[in-house]
mmCIF file as Biopython writes it, N, C-alpha, C and O atoms, coordinates in Angstrom:
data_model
#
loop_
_atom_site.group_PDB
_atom_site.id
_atom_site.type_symbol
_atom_site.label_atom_id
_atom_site.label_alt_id
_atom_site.label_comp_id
_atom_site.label_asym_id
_atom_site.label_entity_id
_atom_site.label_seq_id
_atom_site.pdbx_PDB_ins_code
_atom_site.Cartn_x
_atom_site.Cartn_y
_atom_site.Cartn_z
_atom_site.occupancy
_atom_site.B_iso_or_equiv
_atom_site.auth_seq_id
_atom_site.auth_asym_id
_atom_site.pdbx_PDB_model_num
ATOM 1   N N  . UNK A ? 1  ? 35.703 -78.341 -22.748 1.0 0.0 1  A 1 
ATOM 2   C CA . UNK A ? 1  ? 36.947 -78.963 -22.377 1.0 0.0 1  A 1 
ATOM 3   C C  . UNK A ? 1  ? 37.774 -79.237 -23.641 1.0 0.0 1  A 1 
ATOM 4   O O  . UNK A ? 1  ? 37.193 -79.637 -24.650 1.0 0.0 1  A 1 
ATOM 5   N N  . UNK A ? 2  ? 39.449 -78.992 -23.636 1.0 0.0 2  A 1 
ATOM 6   C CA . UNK A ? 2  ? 39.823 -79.333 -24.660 1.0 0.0 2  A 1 
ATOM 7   C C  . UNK A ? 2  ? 39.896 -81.114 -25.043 1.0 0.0 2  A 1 
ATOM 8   O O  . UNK A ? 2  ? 39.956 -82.125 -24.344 1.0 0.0 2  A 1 
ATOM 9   N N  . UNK A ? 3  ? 39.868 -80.928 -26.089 1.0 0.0 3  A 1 
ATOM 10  C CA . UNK A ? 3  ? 40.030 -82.484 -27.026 1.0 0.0 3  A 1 
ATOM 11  C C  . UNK A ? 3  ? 41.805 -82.424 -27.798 1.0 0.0 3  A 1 
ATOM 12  O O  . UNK A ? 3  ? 42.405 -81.441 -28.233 1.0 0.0 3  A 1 
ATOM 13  N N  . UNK A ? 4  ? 42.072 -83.298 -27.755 1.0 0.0 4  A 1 
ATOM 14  C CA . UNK A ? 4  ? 43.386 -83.723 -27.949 1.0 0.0 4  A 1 
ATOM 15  C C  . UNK A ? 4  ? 43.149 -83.604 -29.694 1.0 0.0 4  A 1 
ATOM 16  O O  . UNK A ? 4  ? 42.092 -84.206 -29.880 1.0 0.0 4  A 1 
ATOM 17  N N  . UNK A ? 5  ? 43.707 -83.053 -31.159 1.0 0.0 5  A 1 
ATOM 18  C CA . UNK A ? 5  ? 43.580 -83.464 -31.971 1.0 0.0 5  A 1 
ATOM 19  C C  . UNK A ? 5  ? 43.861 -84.372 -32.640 1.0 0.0 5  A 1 
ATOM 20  O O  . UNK A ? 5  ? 44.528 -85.106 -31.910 1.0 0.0 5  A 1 
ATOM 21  N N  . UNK A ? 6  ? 43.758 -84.900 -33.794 1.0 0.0 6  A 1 
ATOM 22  C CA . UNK A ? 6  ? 43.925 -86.695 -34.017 1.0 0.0 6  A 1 
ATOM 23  C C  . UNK A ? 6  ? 45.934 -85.858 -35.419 1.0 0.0 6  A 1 
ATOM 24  O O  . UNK A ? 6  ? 46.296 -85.010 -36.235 1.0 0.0 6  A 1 
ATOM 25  N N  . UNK A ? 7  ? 46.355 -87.036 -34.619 1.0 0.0 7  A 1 
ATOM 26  C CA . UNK A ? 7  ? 47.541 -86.826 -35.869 1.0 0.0 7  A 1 
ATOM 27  C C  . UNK A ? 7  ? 47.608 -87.126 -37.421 1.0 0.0 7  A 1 
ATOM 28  O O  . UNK A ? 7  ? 47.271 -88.136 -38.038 1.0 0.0 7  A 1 
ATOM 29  N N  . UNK A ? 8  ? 48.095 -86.047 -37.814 1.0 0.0 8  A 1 
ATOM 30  C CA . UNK A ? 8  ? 48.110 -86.046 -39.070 1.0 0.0 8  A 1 
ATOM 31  C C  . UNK A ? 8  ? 49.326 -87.052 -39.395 1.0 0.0 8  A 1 
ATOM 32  O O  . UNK A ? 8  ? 50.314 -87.366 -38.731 1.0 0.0 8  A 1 
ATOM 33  N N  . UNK A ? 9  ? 48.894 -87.419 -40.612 1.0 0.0 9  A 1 
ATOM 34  C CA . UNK A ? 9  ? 49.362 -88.379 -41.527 1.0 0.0 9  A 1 
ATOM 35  C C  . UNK A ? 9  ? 50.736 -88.240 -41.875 1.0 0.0 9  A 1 
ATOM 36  O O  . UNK A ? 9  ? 50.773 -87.055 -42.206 1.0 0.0 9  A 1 
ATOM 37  N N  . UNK A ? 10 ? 51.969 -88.717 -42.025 1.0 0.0 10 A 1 
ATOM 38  C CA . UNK A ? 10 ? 52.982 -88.861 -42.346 1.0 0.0 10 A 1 
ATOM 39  C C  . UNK A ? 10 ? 53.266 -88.227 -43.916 1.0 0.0 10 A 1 
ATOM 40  O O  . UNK A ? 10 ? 54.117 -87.404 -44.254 1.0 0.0 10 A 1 
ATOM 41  N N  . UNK A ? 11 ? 52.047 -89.046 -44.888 1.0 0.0 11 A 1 
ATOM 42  C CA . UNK A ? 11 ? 52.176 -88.454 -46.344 1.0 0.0 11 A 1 
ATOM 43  C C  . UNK A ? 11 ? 51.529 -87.341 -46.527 1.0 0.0 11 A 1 
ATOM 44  O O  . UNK A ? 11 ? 51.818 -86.682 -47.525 1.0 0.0 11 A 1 
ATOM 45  N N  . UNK A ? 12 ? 50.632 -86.921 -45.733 1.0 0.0 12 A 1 
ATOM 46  C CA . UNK A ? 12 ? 50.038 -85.367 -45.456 1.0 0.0 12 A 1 
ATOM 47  C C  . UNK A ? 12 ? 50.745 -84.129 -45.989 1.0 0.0 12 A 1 
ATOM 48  O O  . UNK A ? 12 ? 50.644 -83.340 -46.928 1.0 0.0 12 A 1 
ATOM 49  N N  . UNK A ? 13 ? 51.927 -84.473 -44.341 1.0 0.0 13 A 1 
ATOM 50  C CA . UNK A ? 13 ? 52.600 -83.629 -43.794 1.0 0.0 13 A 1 
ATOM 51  C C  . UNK A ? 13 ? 53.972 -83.586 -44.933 1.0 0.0 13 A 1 
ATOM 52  O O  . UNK A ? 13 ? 54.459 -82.456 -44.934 1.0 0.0 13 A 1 
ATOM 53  N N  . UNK A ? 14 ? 54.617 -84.445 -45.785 1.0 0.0 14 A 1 
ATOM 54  C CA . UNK A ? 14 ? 55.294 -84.755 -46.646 1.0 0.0 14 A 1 
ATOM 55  C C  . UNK A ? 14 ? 54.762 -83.784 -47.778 1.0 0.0 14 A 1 
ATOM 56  O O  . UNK A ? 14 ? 55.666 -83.111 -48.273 1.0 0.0 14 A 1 
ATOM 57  N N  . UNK A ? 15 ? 53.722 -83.598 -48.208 1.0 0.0 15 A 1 
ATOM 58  C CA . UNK A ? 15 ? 52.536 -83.489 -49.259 1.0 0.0 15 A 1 
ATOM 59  C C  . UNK A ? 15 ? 53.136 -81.794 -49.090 1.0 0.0 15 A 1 
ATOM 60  O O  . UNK A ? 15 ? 53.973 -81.282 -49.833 1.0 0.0 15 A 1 
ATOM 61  N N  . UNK A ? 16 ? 52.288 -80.959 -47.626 1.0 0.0 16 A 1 
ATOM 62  C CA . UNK A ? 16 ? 52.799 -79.851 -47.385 1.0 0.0 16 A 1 
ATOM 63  C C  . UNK A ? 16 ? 53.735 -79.002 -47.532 1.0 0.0 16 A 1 
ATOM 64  O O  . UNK A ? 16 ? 53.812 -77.886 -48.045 1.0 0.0 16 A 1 
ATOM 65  N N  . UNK A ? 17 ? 54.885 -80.135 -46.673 1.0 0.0 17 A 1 
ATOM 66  C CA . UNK A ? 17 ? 56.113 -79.689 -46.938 1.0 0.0 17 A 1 
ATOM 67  C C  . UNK A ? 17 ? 56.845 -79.453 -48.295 1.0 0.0 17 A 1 
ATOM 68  O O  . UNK A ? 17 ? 57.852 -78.759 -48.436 1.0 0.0 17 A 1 
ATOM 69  N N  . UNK A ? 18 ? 56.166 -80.160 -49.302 1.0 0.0 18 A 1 
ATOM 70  C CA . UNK A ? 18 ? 57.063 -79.988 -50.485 1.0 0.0 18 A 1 
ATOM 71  C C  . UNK A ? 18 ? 56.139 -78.897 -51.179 1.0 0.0 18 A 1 
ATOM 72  O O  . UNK A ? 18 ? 56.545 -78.184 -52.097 1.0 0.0 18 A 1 
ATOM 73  N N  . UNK A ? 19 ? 54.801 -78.834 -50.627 1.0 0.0 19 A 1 
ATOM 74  C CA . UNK A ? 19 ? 54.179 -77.776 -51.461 1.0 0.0 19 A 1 
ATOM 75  C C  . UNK A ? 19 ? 54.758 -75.971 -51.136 1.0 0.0 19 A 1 
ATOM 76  O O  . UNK A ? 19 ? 54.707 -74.912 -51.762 1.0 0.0 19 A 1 
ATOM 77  N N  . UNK A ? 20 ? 55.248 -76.393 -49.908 1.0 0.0 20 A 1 
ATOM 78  C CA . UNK A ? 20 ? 56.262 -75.051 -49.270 1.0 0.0 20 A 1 
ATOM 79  C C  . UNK A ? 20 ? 57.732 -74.763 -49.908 1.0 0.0 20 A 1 
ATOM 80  O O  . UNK A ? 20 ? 58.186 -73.643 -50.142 1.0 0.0 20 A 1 
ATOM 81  N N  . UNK A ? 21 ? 58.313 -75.878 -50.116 1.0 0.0 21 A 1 
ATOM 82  C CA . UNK A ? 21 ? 59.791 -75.868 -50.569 1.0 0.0 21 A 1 
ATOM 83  C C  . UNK A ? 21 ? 59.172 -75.387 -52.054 1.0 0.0 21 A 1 
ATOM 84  O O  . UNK A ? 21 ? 59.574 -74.282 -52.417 1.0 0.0 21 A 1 
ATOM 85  N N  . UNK A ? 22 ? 58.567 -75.838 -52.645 1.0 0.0 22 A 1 
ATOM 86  C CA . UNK A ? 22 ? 58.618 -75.952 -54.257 1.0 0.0 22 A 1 
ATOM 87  C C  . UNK A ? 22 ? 57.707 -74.271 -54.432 1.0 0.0 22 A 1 
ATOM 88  O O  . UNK A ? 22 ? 57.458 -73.945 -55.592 1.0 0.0 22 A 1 
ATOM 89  N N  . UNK A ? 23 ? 57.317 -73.423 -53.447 1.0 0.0 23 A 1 
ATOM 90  C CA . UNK A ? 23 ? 56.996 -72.065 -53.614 1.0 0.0 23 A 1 
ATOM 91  C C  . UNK A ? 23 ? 58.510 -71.503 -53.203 1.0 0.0 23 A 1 
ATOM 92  O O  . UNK A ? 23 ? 59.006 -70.572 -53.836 1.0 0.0 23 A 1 
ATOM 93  N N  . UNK A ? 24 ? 59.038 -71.988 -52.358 1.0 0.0 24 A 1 
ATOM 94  C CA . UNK A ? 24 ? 60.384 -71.177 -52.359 1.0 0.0 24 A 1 
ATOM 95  C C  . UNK A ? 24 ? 61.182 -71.234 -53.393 1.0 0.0 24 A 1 
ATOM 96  O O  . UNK A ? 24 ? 61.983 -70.381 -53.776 1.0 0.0 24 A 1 
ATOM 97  N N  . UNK A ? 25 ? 60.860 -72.629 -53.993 1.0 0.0 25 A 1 
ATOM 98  C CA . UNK A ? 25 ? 62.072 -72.351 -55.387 1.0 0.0 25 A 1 
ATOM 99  C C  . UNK A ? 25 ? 61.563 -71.560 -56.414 1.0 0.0 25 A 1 
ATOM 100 O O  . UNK A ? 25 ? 62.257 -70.732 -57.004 1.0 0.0 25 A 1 
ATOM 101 N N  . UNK A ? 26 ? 60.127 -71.813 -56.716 1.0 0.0 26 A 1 
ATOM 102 C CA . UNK A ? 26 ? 59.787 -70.515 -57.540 1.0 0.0 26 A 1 
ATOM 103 C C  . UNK A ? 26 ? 60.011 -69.504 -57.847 1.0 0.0 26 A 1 
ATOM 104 O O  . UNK A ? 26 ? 60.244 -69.043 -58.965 1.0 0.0 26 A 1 
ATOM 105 N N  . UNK A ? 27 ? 59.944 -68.861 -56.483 1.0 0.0 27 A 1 
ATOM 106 C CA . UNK A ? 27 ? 60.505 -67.657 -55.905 1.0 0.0 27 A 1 
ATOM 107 C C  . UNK A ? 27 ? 61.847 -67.268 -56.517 1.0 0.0 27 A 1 
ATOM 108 O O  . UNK A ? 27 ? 62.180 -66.314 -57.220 1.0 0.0 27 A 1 
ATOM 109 N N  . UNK A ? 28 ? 62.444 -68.211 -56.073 1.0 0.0 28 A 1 
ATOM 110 C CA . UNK A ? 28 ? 64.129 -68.130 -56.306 1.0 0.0 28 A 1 
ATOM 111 C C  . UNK A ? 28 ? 64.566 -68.050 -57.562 1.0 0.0 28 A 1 
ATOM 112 O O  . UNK A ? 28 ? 65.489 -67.363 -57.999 1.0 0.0 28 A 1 
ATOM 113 N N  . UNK A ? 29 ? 63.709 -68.938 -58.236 1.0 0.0 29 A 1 
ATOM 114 C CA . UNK A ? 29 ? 64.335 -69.062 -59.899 1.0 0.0 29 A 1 
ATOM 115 C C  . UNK A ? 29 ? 63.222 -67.371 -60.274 1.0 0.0 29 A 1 
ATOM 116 O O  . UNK A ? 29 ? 64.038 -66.467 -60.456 1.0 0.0 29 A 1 
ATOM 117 N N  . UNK A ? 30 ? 62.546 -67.115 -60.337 1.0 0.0 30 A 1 
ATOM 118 C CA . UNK A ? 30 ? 62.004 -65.683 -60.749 1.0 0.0 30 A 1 
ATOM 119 C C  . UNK A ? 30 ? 62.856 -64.700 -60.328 1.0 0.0 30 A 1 
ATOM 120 O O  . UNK A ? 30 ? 62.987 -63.714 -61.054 1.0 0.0 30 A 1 
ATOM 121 N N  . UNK A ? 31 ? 63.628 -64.790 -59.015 1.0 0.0 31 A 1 
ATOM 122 C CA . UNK A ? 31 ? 64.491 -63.764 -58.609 1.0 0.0 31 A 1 
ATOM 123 C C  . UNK A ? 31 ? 65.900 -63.554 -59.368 1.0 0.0 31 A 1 
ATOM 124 O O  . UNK A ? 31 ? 66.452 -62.533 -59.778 1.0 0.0 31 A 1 
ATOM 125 N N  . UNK A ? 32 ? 66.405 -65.426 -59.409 1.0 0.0 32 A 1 
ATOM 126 C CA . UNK A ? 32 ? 67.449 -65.165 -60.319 1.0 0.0 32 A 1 
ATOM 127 C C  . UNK A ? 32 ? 67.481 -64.616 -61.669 1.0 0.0 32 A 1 
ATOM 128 O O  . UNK A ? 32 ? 68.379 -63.975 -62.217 1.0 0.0 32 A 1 
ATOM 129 N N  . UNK A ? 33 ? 65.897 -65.123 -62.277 1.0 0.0 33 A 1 
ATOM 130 C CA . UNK A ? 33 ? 65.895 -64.736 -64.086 1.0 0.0 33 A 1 
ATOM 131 C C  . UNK A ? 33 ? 65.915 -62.977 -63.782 1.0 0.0 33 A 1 
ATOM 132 O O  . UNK A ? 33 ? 66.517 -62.268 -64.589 1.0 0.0 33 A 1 
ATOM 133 N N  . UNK A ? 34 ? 65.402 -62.510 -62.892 1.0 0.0 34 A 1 
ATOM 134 C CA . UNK A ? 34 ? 65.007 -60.781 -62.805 1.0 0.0 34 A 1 
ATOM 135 C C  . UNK A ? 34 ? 66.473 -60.506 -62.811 1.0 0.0 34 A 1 
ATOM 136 O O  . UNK A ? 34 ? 67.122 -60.054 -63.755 1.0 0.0 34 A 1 
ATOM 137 N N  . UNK A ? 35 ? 66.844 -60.793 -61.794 1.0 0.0 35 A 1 
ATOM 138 C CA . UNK A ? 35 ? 68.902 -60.078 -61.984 1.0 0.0 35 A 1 
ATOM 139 C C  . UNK A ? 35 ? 69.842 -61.053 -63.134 1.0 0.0 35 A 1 
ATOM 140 O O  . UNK A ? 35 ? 71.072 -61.096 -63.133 1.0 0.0 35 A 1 
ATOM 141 N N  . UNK A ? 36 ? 69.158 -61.622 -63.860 1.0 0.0 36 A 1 
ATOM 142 C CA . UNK A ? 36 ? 69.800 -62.024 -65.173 1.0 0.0 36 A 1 
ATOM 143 C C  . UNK A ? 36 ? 69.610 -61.288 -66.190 1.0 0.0 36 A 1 
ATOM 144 O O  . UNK A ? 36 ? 70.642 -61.089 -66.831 1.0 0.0 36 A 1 
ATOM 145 N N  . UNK A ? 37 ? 68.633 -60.775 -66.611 1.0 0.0 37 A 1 
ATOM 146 C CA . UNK A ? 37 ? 67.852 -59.908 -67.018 1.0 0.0 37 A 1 
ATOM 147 C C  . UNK A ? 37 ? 68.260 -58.649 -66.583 1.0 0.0 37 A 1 
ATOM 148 O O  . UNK A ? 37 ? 68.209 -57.921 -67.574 1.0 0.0 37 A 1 
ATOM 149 N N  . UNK A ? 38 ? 68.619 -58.047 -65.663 1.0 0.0 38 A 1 
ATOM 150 C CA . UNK A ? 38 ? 68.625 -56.640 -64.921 1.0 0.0 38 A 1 
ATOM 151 C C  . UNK A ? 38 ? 70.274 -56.710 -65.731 1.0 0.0 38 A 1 
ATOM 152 O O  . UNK A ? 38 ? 70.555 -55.968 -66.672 1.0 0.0 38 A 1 
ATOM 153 N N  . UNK A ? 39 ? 71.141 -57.633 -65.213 1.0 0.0 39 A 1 
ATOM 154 C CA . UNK A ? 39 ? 72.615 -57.891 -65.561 1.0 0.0 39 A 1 
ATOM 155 C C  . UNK A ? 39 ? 73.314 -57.780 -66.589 1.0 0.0 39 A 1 
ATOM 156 O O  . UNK A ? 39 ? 74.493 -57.434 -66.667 1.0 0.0 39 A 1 
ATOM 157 N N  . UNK A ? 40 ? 72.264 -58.208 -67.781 1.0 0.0 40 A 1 
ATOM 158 C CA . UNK A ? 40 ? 72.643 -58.016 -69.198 1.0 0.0 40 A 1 
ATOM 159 C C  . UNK A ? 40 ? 71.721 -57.171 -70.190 1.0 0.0 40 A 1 
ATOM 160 O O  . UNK A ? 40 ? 71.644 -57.332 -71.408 1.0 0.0 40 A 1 
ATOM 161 N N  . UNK A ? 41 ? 71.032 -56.228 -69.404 1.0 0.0 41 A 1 
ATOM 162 C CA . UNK A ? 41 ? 70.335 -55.104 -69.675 1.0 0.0 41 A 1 
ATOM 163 C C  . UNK A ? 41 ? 69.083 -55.653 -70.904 1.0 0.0 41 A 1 
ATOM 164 O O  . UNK A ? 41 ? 68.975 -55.114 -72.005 1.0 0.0 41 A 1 
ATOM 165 N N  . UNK A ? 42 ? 68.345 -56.640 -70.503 1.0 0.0 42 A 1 
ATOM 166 C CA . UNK A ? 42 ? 67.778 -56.966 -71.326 1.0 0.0 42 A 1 
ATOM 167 C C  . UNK A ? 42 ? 65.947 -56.962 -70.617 1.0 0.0 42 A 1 
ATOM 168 O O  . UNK A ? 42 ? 65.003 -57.487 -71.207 1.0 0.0 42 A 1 
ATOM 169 N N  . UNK A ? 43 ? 65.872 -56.426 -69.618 1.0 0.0 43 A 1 
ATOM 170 C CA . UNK A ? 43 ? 64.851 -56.425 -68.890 1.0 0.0 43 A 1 
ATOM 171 C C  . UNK A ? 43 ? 63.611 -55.123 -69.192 1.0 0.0 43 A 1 
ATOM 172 O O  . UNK A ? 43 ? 63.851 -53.916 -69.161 1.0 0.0 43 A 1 
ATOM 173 N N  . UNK A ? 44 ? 62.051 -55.867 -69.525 1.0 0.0 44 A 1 
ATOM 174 C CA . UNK A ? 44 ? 61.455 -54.715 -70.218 1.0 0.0 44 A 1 
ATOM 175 C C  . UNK A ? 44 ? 60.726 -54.327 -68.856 1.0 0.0 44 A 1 
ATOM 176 O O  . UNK A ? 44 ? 60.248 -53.198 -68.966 1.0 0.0 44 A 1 
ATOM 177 N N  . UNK A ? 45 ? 60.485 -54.891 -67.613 1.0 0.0 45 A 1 
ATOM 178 C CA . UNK A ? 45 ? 59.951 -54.394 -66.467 1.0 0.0 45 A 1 
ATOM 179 C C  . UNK A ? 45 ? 60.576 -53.655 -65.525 1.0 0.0 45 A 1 
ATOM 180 O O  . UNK A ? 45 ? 60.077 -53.075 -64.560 1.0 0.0 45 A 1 
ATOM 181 N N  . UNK A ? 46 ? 61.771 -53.721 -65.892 1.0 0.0 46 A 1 
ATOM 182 C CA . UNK A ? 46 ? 62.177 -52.854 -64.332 1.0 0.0 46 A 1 
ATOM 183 C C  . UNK A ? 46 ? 63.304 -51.720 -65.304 1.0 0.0 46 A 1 
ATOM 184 O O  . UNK A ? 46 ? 64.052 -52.093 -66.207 1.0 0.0 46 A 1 
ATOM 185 N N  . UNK A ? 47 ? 63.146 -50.340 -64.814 1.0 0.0 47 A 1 
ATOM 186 C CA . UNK A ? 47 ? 64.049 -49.583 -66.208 1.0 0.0 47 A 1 
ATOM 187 C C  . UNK A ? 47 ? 64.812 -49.471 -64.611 1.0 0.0 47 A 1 
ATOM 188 O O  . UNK A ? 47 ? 64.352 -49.451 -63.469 1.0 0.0 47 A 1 
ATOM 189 N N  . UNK A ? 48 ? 66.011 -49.419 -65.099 1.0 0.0 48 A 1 
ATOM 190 C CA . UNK A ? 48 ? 67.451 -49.076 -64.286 1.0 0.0 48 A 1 
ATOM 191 C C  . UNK A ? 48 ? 68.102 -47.955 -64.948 1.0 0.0 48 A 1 
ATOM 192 O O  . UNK A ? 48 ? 67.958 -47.807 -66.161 1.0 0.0 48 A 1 
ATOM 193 N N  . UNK A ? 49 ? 68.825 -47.131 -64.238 1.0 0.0 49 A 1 
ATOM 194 C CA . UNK A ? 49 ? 69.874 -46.316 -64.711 1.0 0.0 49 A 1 
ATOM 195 C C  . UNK A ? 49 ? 71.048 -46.910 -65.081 1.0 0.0 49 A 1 
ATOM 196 O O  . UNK A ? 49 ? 71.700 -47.615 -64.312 1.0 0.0 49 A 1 
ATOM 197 N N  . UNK A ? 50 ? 71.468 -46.588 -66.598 1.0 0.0 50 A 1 
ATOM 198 C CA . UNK A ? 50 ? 72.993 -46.852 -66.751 1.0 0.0 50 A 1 
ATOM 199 C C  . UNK A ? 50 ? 74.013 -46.334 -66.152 1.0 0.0 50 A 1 
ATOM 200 O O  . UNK A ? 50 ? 75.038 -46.968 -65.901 1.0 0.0 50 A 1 
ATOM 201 N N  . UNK A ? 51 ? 73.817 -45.109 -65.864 1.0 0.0 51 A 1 
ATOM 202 C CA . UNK A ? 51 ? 74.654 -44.093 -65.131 1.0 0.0 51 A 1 
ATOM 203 C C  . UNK A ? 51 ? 74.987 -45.269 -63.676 1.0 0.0 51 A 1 
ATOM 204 O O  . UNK A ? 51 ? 76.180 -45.138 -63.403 1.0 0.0 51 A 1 
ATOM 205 N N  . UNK A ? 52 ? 74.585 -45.902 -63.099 1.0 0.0 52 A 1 
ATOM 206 C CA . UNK A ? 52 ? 74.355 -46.680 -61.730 1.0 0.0 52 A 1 
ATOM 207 C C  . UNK A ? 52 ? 75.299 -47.947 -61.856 1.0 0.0 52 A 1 
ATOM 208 O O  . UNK A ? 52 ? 76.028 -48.439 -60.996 1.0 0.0 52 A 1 
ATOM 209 N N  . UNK A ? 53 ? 75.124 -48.264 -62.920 1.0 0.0 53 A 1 
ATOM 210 C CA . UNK A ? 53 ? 75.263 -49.862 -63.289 1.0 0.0 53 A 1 
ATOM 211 C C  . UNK A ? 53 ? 76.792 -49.648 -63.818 1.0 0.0 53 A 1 
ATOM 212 O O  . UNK A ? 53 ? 77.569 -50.601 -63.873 1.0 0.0 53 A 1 
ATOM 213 N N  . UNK A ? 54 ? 77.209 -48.172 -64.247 1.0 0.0 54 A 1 
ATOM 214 C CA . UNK A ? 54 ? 78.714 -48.485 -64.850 1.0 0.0 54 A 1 
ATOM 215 C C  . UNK A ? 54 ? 79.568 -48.036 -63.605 1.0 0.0 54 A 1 
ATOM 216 O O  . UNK A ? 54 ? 80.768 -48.309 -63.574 1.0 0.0 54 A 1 
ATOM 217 N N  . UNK A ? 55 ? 78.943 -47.332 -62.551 1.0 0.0 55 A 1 
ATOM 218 C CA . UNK A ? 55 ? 79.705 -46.533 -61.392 1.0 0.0 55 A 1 
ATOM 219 C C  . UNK A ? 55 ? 79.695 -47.610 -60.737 1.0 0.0 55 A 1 
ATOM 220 O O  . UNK A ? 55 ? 80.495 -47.672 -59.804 1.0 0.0 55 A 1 
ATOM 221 N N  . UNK A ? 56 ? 78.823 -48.772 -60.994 1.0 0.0 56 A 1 
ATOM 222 C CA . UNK A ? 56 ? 79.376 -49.715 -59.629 1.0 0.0 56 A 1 
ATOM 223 C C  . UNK A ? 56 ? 80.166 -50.751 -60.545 1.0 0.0 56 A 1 
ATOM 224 O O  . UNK A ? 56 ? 81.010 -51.077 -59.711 1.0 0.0 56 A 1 
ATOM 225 N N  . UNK A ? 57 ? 80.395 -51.291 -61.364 1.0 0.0 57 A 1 
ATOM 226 C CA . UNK A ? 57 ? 81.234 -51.841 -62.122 1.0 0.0 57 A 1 
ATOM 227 C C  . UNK A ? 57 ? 82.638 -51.472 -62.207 1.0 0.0 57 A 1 
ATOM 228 O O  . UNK A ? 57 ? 83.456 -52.342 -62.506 1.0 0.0 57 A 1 
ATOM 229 N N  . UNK A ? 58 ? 83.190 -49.682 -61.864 1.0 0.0 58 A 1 
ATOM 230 C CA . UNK A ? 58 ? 84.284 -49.207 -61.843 1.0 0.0 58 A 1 
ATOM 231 C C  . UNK A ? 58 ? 84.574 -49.365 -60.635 1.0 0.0 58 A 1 
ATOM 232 O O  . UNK A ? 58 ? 85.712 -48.912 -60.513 1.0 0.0 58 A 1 
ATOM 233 N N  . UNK A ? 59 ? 84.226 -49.730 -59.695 1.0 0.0 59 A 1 
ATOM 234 C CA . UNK A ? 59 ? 84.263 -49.956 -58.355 1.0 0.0 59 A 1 
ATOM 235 C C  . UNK A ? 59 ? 85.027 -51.643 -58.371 1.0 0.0 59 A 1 
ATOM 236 O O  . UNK A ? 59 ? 85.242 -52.233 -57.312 1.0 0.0 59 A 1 
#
């Protein structure tokens, strides 16, 4: 038979939640430094074409 589970804690669930938000900002600030980096051609991981980067700039 099911059992009802017991509720979690207020500072738990607080605890969680910020451990979720604070992986999304991670995320975010690594994404922004990569196209900061990509932007001012200073990036040693990702090789881009120049040919790409000046055709969309004349645009």
């Amino acid at each position: 038979m099911a059992v009802p589970k017991k509720r979690t804690s207020i500072s738990k669930k607080r605890i969680r939640k910020n451990i979720w938000k604070k992986q999304g900002y991670w995320a975010a600030l690594k994404a922004f430094s990569l196209a900061k980096s990509l932007s001012t051609g200073q990036s040693k991981s990702f090789l881009c074409n120049k040919q790409i980067q000046i055709s969309n700039k004349k645009l």
